[in-house]
VOPAGU-2260 file (C-alpha; in pm, 1 decimal, decimal comma):
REM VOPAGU-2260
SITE   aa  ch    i         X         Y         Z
SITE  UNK   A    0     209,7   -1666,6    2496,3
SITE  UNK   A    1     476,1   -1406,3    2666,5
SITE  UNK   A    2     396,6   -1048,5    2656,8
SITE  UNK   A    3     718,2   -1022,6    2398,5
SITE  UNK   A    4     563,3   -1261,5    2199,2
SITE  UNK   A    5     190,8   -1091,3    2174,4
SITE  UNK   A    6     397,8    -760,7    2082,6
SITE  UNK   A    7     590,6    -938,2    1828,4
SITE  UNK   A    8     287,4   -1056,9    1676,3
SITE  UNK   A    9     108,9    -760,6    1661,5
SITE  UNK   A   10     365,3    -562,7    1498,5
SITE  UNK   A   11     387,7    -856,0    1218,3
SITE  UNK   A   12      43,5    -838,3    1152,1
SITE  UNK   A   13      83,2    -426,2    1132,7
SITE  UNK   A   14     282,4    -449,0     858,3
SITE  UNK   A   15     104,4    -726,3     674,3
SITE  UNK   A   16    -163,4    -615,8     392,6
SITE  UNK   A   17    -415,7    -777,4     270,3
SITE  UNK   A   18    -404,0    -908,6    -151,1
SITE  UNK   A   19    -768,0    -791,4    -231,6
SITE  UNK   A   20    -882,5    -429,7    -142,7
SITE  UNK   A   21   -1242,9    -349,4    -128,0
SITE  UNK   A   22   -1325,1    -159,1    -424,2
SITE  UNK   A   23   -1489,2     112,1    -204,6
SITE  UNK   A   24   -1115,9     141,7     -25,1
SITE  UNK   A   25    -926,1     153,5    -307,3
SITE  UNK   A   26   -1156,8     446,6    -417,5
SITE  UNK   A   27   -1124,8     601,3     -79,6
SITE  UNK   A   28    -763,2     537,6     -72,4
SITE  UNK   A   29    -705,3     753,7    -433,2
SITE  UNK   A   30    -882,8    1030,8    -297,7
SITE  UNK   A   31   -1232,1    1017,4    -550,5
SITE  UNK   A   32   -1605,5     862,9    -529,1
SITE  UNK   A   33   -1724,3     574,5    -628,3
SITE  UNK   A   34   -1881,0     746,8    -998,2
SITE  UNK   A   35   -1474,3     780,6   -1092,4
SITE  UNK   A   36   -1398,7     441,2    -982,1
SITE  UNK   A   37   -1637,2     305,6   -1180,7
SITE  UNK   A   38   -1537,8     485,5   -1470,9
SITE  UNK   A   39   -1185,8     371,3   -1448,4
SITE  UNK   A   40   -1275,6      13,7   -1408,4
SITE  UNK   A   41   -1535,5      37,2   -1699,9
SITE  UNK   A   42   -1238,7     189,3   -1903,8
SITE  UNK   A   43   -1005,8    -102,7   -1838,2
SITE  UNK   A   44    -776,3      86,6   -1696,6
SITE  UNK   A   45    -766,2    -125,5   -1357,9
SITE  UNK   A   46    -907,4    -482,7   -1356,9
SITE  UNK   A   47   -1089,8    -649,8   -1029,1
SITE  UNK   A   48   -1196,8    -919,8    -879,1
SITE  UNK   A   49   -1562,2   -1039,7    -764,7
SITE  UNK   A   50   -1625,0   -1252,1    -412,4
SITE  UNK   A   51   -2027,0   -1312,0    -459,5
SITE  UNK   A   52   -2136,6    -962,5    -496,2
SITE  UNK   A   53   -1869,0    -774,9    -344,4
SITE  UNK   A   54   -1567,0    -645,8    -578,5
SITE  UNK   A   55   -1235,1    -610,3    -503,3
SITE  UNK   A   56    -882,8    -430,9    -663,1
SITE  UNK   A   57    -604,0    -683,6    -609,9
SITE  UNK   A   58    -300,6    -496,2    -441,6
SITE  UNK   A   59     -25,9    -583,3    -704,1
SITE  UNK   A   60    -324,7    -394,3    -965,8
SITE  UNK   A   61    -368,7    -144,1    -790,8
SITE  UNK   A   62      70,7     -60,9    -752,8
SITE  UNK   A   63      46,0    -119,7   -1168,9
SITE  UNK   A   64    -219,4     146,8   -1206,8
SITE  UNK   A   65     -80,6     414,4    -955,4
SITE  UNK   A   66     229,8     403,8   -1181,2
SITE  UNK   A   67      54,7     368,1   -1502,0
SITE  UNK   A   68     -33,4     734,6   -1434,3
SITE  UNK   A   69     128,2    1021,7   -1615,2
SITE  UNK   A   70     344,9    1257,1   -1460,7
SITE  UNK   A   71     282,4    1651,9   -1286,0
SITE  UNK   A   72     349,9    1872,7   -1529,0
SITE  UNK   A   73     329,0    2204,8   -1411,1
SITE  UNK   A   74     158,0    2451,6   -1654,5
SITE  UNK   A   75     349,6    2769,1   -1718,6
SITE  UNK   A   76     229,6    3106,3   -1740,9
């Protein structure tokens, strides 16, 4: 495979994302600890997936929860 090739290649797989995100990630990702992310999945506010003992947020979840999620609104003094 030509140099161009190997480039092209890499920069498709830059931009590819996986489907499943490790739950720890997706925790990471929204800035809090695992205790939060637990409580959210616990509240059914964001469902997962299980691969033997390891859990996972599926990506298209995770985009419906983000936007699930009310608004700023500044409080005014």
């Amino acid at each position: 495979m030509g140099a161009h090739m190997n480039a092209l290649k890499h920069k498709q797989e830059k931009h590819m994302q996986p489907d499943l995100i490790p739950f720890r990630e997706w925790c990471k990702i929204n800035g809090f600890g695992l205790t939060t992310g637990y409580k959210i999945l616990n509240r059914k506010e964001i469902s997962a997936v299980k691969i033997g003992k390891l859990t996972f947020i599926q990506r298209e979840e995770a985009a419906r929860w983000a936007n699930s999620l009310p608004s700023y609104q500044p409080v005014r003094s």
